[in-house]
Each structure stands twice: as structure tokens, then as C-alpha cells.
PAGU-715392 format. One record per atom (N, C-alpha, C): atom name; x, y, z. Coordinates in steps of 0.1 Angstrom, whole numbers. Layout:
N
site | x | y | z
CA | X | Y | Z
...
***
This chain:
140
site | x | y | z
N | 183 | -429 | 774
CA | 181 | -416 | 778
C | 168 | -415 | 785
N | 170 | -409 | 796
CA | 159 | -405 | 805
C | 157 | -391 | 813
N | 144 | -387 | 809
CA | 148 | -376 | 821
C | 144 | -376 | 839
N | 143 | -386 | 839
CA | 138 | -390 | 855
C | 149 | -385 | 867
N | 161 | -386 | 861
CA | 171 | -384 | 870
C | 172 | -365 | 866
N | 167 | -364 | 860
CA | 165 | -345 | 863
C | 152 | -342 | 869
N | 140 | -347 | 866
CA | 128 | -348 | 869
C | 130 | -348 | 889
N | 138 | -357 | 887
CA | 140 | -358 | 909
C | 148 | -348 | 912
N | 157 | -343 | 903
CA | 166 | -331 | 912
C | 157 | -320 | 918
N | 167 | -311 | 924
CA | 157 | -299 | 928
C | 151 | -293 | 919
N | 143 | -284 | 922
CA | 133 | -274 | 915
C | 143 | -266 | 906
N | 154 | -256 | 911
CA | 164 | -250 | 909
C | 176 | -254 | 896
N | 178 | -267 | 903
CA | 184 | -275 | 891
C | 179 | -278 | 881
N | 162 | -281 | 880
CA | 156 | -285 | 869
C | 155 | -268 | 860
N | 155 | -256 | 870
CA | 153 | -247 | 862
C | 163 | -247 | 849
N | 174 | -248 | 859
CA | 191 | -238 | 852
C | 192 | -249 | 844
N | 186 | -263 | 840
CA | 188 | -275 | 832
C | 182 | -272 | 819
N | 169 | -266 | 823
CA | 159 | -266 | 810
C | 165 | -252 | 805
N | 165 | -241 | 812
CA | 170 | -227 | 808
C | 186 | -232 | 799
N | 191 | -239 | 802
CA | 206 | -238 | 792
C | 203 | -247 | 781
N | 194 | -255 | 780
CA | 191 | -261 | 768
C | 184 | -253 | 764
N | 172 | -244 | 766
CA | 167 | -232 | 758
C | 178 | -227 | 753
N | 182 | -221 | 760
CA | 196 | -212 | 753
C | 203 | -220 | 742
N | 209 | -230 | 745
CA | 215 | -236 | 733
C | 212 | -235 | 723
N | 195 | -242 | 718
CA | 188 | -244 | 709
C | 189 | -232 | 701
N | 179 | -220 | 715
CA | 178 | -208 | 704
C | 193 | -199 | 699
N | 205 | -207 | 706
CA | 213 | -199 | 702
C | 223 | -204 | 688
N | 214 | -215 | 685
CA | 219 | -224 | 674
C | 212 | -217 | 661
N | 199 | -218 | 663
CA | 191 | -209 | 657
C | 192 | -194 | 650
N | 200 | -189 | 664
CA | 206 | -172 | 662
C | 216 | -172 | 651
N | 225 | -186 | 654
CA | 233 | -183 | 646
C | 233 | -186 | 631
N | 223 | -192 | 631
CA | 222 | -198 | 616
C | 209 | -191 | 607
N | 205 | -176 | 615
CA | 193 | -170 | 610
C | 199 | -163 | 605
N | 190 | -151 | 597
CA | 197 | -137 | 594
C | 196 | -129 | 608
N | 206 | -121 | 605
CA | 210 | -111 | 615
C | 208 | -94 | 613
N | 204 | -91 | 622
CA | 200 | -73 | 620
C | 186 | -74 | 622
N | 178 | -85 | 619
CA | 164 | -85 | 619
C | 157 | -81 | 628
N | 149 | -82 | 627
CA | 134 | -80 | 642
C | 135 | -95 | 650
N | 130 | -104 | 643
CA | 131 | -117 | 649
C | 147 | -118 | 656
N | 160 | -115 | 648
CA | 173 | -116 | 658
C | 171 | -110 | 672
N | 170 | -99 | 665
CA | 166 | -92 | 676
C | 157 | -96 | 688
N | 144 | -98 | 691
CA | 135 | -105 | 694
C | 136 | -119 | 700
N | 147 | -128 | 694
CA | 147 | -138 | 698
C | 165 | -136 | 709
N | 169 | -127 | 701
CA | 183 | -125 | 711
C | 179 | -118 | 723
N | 171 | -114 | 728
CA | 162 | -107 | 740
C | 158 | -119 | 751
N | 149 | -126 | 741
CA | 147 | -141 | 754
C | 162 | -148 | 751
N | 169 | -151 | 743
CA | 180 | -158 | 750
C | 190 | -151 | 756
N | 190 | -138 | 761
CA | 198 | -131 | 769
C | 191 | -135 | 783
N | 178 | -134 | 780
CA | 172 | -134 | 791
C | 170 | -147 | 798
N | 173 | -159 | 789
CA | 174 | -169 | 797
C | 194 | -180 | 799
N | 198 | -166 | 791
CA | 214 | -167 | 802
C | 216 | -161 | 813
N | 206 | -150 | 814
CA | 206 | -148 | 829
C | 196 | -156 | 839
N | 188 | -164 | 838
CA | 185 | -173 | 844
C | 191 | -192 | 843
N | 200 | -192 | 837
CA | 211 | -201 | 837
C | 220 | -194 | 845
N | 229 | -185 | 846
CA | 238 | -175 | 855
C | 233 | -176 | 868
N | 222 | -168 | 871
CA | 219 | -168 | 880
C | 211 | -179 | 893
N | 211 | -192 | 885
CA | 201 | -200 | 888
C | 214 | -205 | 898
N | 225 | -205 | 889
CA | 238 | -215 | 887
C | 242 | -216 | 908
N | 240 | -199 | 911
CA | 242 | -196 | 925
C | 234 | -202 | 939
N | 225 | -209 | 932
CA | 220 | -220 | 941
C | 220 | -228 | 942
N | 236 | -233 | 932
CA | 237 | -253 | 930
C | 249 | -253 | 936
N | 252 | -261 | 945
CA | 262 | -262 | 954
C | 268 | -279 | 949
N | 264 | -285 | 941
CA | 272 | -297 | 942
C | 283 | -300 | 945
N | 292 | -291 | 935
CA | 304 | -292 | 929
C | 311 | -280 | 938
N | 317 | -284 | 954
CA | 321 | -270 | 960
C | 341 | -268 | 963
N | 340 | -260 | 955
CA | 357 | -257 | 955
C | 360 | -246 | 965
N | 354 | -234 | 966
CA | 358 | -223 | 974
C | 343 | -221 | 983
N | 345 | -231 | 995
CA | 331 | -229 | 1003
C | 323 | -237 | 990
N | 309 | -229 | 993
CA | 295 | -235 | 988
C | 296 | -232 | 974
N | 310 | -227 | 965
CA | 314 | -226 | 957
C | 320 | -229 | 946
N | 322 | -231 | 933
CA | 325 | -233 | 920
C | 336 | -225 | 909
N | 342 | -235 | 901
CA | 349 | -225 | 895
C | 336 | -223 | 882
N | 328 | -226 | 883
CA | 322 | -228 | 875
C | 308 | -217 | 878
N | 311 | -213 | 891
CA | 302 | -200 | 894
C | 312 | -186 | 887
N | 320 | -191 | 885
CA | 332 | -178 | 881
C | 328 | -171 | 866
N | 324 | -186 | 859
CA | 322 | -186 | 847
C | 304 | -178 | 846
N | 294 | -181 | 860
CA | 283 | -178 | 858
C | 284 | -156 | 861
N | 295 | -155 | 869
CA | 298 | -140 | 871
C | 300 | -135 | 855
N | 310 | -142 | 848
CA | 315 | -136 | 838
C | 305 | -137 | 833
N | 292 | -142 | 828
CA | 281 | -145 | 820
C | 277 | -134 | 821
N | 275 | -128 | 836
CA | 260 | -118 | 838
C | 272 | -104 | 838
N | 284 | -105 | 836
CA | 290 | -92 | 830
C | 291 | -93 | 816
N | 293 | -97 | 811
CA | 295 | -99 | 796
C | 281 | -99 | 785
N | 271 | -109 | 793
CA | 253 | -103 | 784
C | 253 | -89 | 786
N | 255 | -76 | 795
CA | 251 | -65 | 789
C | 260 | -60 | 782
N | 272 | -63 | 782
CA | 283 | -53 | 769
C | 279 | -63 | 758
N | 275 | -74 | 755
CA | 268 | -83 | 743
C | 256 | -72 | 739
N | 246 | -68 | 743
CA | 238 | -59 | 745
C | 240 | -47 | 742
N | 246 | -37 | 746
CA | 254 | -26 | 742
C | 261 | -25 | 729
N | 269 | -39 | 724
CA | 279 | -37 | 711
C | 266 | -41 | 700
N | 253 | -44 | 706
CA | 246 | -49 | 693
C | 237 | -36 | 696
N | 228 | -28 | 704
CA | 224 | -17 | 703
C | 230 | -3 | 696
N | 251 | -6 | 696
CA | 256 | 6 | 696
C | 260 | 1 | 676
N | 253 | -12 | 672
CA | 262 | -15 | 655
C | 274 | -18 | 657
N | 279 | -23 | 667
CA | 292 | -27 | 666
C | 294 | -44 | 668
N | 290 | -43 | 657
CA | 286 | -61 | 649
C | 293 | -70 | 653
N | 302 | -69 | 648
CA | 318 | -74 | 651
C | 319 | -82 | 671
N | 321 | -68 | 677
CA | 322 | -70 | 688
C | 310 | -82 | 697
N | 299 | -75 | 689
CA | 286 | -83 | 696
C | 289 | -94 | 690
N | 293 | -98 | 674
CA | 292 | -116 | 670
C | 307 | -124 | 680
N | 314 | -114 | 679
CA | 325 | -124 | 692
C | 319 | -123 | 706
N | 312 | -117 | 712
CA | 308 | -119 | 724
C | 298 | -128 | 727
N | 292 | -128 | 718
CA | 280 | -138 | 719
C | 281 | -150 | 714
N | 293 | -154 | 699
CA | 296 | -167 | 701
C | 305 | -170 | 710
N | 317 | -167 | 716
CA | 322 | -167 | 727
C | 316 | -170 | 742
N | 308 | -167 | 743
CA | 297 | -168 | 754
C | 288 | -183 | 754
N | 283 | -179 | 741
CA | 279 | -196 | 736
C | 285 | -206 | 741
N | 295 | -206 | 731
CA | 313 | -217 | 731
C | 309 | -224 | 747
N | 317 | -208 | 755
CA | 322 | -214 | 769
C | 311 | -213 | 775
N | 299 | -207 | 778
CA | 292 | -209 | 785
C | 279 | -219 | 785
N | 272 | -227 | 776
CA | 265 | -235 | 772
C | 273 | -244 | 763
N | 281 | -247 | 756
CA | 292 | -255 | 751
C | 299 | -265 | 761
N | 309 | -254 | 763
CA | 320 | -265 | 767
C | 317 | -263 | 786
N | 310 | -254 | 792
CA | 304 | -257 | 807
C | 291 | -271 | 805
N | 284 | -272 | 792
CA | 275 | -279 | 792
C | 281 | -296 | 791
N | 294 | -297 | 782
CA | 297 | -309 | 782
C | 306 | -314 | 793
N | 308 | -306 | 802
CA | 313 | -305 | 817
C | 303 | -314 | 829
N | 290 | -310 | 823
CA | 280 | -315 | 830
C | 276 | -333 | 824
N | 283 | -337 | 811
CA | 282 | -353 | 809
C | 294 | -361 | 814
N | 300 | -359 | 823
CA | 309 | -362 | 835
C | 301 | -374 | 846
N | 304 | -385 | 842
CA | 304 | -394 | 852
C | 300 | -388 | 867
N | 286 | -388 | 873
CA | 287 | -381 | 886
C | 277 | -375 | 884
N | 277 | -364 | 874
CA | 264 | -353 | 872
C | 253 | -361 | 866
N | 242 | -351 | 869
CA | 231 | -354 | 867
C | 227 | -356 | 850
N | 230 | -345 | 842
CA | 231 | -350 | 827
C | 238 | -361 | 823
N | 249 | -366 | 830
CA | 249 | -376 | 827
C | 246 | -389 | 830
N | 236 | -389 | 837
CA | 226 | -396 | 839
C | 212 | -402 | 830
N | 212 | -389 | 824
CA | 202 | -382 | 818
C | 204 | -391 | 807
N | 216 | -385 | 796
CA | 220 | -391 | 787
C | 229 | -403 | 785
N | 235 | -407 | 793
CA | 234 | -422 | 793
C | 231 | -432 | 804
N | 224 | -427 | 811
CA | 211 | -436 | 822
C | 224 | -437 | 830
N | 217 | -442 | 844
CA | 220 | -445 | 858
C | 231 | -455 | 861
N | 242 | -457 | 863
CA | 251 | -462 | 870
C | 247 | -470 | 879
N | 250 | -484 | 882
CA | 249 | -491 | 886
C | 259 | -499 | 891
N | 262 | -503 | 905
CA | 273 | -507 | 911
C | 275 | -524 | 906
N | 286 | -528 | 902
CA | 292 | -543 | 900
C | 286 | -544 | 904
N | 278 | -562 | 900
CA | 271 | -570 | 908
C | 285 | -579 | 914
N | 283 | -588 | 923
CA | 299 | -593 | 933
C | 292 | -607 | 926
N | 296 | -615 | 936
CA | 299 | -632 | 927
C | 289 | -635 | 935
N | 283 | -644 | 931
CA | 268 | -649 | 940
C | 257 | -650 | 929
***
């Protein structure tokens, strides 16, 4: 494991890299703290706030281009930055329920299973976590 092969990416990519592993962490945390609290609260504030800078970062990475300079996986970063304010709203309005499926839901597909998308032969995490690829050596 190395981080060198993130360390050389862009500025941009290193953001949306470090910003979704924040998220992760503190959203592992969220889930396994008590809930209703000050600190939930408090800590659900910066990890809203750094799924919108994962979301938003996401519209300056062109690697992976399916529609133009585009992603199905920018589709996923639209749904992100509609869905953190009704996550916001169902937990402002006590509607527990709604906000614990929105938010683990959001989790799931959006730092879950978009993140193990990114240990795909090709991308840069997976690089990361299991080092650099290296072309057959030929006979000689």
C-alpha cells in the first residue's frame, strides 16, 4: 500500500480522495454512536459537509467519460447533493426513520459501493491499495 500514486494525481482528485475517506470513517462512527445528540448532530454537519465536497469535487474528474466529459457516476454525485438536504430536513423535522434510511442509503451507494468501484484495476485507489502494475517482463 502506497499513497504516492494519489500524492501525483491532481490537486482535485487528491481532494474528492481524502474528502470520501473522511466521510466514510466519520460516517462509521455516526453510525455506531448515539443518535439525537449534540455531537451526532455536530459531527453529521461536517459529514454532510464533506459529501458535498466529495459530490461536488467529483465534477472535475473526467477520467472515466461515458456522456462527453461525463460519468454515470456523476449521476450518482447529482443524486448526492439532492438527497444531503432532504437527509437534513427529515433529521431537523424528527423524522428519524426517514433521515436513518437516507443517510445509510447514501452511505451504502455513495462511499460504499461507488468507493469499491474505485479498487478496479485502472483507478488510482487501486493503485493505492495494491501498488502499481507493472507490464510482463518478455523473454530476455
Amino acid at each position: 500500500m502506497s499513497l504516492a500514486p494519489l500524492l501525483e494525481a491532481s490537486s482535485v482528485i487528491q481532494i474528492h480522495a481524502f474528502a470520501a475517506l473522511a466521510a466514510l470513517a466519520i460516517g462509521i462512527v455516526q453510525f455506531a454512536a448515539p443518535k439525537g445528540t449534540l455531537p451526532h448532530r455536530s459531527v453529521g454537519w461536517l459529514w454532510v459537509l464533506l459529501m458535498v465536497v466529495v459530490a461536488g469535487s467529483s465534477f472535475w474528474i473526467h477520467e472515466i467519460r461515458t456522456f462527453g466529459p461525463f460519468s454515470l457516476v456523476h449521476l450518482l454525485s447529482i443524486l448526492t447533493l439532492i438527497v444531503l438536504p432532504n437527509l437534513v430536513m427529515m433529521a431537523r423535522r424528527h423524522e428519524v426513520g426517514m433521515h436513518r434510511h437516507l443517510a445509510r442509503n447514501l452511505f451504502i451507494g455513495a462511499l460504499v459501493i461507488a468507493g469499491l468501484f474505485t479498487l478496479l484495476p485502472g483507478r488510482i485507489m487501486h493503485e493505492v491499495v495494491f501498488g502499481r502494475t507493472t507490464a510482463a517482463a518478455g523473454p530476455g
